[in-house]
C-alpha positions in Angstrom: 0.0 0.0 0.0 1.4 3.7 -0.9 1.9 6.1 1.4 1.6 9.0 -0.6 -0.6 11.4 0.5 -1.3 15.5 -1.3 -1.1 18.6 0.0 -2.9 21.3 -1.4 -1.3 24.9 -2.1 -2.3 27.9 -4.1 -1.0 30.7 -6.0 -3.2 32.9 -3.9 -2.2 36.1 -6.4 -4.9 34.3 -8.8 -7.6 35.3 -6.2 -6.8 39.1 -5.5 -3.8 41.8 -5.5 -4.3 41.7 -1.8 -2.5 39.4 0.3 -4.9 39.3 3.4 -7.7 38.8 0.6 -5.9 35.6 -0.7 -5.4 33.7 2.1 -9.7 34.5 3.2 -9.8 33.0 -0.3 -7.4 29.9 0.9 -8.8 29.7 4.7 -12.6 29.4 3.3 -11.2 26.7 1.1 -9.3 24.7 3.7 -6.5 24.8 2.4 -3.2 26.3 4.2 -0.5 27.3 2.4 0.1 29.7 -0.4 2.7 29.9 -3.4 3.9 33.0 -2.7 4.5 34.7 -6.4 2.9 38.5 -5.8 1.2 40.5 -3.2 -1.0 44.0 -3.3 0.3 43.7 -7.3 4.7 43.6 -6.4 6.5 40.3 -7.4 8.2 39.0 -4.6 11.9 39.9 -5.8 10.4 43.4 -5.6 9.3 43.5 -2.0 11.6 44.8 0.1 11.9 43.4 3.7 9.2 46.0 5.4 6.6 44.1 3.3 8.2 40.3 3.2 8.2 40.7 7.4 4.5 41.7 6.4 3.3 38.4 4.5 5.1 36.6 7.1 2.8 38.2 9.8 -0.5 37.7 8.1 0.4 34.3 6.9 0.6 33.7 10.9 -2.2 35.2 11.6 -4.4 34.1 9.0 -2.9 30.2 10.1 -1.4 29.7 6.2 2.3 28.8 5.7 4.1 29.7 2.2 4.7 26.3 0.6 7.0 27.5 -2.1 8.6 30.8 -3.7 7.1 31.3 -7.4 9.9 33.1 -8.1 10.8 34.7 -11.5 14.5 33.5 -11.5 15.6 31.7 -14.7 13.0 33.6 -16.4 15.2 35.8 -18.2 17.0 35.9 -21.2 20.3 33.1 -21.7 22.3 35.8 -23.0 21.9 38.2 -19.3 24.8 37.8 -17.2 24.6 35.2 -14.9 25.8 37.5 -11.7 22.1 39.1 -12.3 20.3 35.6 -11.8 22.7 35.1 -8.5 21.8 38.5 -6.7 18.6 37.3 -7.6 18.4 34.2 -6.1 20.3 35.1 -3.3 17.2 37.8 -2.3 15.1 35.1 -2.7 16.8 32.9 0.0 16.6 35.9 2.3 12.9 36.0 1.4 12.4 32.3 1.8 14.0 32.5 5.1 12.0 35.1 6.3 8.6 33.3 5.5 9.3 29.7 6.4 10.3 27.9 3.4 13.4 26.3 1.7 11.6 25.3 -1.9 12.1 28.3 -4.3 10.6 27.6 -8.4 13.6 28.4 -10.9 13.2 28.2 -14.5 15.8 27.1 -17.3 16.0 30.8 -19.3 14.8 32.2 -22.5 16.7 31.4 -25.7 17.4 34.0 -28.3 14.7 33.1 -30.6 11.3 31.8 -28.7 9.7 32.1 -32.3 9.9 27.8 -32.6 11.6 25.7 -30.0 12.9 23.5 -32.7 16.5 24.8 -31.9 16.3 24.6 -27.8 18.9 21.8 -27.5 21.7 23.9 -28.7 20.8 25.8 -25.2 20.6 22.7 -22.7 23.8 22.8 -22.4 24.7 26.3 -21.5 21.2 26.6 -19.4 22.4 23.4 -17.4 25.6 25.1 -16.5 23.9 28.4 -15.7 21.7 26.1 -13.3 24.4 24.5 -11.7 25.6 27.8 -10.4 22.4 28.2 -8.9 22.2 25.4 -7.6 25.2 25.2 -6.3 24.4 28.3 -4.3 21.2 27.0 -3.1 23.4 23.8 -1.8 25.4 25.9 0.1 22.9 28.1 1.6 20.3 24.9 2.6 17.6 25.5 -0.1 16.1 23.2 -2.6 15.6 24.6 -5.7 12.3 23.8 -8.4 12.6 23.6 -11.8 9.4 24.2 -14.0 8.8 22.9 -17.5 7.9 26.4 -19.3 6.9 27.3 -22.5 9.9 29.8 -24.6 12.0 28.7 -21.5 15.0 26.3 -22.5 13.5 23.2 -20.6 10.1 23.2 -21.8 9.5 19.1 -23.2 10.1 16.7 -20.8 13.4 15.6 -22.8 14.9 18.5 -22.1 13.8 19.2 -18.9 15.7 15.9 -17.8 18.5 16.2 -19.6 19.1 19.8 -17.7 18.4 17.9 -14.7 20.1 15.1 -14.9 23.1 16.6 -16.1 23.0 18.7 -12.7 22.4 15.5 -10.5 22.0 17.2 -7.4 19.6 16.6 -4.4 19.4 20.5 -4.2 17.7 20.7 -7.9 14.3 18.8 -8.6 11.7 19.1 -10.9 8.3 21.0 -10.5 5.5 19.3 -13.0 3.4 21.6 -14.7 0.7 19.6 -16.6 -0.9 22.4 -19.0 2.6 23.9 -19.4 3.1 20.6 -20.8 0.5 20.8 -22.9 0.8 24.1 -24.6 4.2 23.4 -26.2 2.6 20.3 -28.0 3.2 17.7 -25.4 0.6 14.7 -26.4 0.0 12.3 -23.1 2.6 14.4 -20.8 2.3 11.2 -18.3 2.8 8.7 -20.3 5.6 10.8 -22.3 7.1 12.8 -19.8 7.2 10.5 -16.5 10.0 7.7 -17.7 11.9 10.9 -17.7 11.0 12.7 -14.9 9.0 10.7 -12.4 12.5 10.2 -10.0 13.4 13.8 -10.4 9.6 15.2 -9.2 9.5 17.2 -5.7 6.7 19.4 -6.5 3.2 20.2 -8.9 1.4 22.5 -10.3 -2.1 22.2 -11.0 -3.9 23.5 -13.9 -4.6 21.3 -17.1 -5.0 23.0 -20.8 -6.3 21.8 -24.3 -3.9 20.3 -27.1 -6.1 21.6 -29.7 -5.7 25.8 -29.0 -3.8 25.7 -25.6 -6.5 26.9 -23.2 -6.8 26.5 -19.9 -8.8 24.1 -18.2 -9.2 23.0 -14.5 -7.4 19.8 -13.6 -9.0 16.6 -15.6 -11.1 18.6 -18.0 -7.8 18.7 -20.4 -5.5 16.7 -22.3 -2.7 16.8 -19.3 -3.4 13.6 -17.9 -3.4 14.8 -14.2 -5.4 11.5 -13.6 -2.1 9.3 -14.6 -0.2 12.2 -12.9 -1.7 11.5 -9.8 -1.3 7.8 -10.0 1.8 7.8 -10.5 3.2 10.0 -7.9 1.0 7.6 -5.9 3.0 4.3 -6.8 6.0 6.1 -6.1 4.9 7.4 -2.8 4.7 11.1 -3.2 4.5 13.1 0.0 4.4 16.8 -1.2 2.6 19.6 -2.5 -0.7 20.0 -5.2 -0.2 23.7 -6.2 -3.5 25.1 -7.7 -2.7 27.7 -10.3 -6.0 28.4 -12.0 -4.7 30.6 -15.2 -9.0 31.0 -15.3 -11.0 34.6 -15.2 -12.7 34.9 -11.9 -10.8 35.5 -9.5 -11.4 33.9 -5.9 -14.9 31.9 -7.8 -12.2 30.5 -10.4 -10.2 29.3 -7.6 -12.5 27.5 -6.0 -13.6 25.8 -9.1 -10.2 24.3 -9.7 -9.6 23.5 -6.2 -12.9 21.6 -6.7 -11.4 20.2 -9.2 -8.7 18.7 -7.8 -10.4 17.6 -4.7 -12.9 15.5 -7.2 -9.8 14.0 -8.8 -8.6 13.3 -5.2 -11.4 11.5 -4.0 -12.1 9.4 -7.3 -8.6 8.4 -7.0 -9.1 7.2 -3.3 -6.2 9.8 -2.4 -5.2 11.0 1.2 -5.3 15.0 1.2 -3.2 16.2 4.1 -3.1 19.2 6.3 -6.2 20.5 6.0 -6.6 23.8 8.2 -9.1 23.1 11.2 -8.6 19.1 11.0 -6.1 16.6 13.0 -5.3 15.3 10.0 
């Protein structure tokens, strides 16, 4: 029998600007922690520590702890100097530190041309190095870092994704699963594909799910992203971490709560454990 058991997270920025606002949003949900990515409209490399020391008290008072920093890092163009991407990701350790988390999201960098990705491997190379730097920062500092499968980013297939993180091969680099990112880069079966690659390498997911046929959005099991096989498989390997919602839907906090019903529907028809539900002993 599996132990793996899901806890649920939320980019709480999808709800409102305001931070108090999002976690009301998350707390009515039962759900209790938050992807921190932007709050009252500033990305989190832009807050300065007045307002970091601010999230950290309402997350504490609202009882909602940051699961993860969406940060932008690796989100840049390949050709920016690399000592950019450090500062960077060294404000976002003090940031993590200052909120209660040691998972900060990385991606694997733009390439010159985003127009067709059907020259991205000349890049893997030079974004893997680029990523062991980082990483070997976050090493050194006690952080894991979260690479996400992106679309115009380097690593956005699952082939390449491995092959940046397998060249790495460090404990302080896994991979973040994105389903509907996935999807919109042309990904058929992103499970079935994408797992024989990835599966060992998977420390955290988003949820959201998208269409093959334009790209669009959908909530998680309404699209061609195979979060069902998803699921099962972090199952049989005994997952123990984090279901991040990230709606990408118009709506606002009513858009939220239909793909966190989403996933909970998935949940239960799988026969999954949800952990750490706010208000529970669970």
């Amino acid at each position: 029998m599996s132990l793996a058991t899901f806890t649920l997270s939320a980019f709480g920025d999808e709800i409102d600007p305001d931070l108090q606002q999002q976690l009301q949003v998350l707390r009515n949900l039962n759900i209790g922690h938050l992807e921190l990515r932007s709050a009252w409209g500033k990305n989190v490399l832009q807050m300065d520590d007045t307002e970091v020391d601010r999230v950290y008290l309402l997350c504490k008072e609202m009882g909602v702890a940051v699961s993860c920093i969406g940060s932008p890092v690796g989100k840049s163009p390949i050709s920016t100097p690399i000592e950019q991407e450090v500062s960077n990701l060294s404000r976002m350790f003090h940031i993590a530190s200052k909120v209660g988390t040691h998972l900060i999201r990385v991606f694997s960098f733009y390439p010159p041309d985003t127009s067709s990705n059907t020259r991205y491997d000349e890049y893997v190379t030079e974004a893997a190095e680029r990523l062991a730097r980082l990483t070997g920062m976050a090493e050194h500092e006690g952080f894991l870092l979260l690479l996400e499968n992106e679309k115009e980013i380097v690593g956005d297939v699952p082939e390449r994704c491995q092959a940046i993180v397998s060249s790495i091969e460090s404990p302080h680099l896994r991979f973040l699963w994105d389903p509907a990112n996935f999807v919109q880069v042309g990904v058929a079966e992103t499970t079935e594909q994408g797992w024989p690659l990835l599966g060992q390498y998977v420390h955290y997911v988003h949820v959201k799910d998208a269409l093959l046929a334009d790209g669009s959005v959908t909530t998680a099991g309404e699209g061609d992203g195979q979060v069902r096989e998803l699921l099962s498989r972090l199952r049989e390997c005994g997952y123990r971490g984090f279901l991040s919602v990230e709606p990408h839907l118009e709506g606002g906090s009513d858009s939220m709560e239909r793909a966190v019903t989403s996933i909970r529907r998935l949940l239960v028809e799988g026969g999954y454990t949800e952990t750490d539900i706010p208000g529970t002993d669970s």
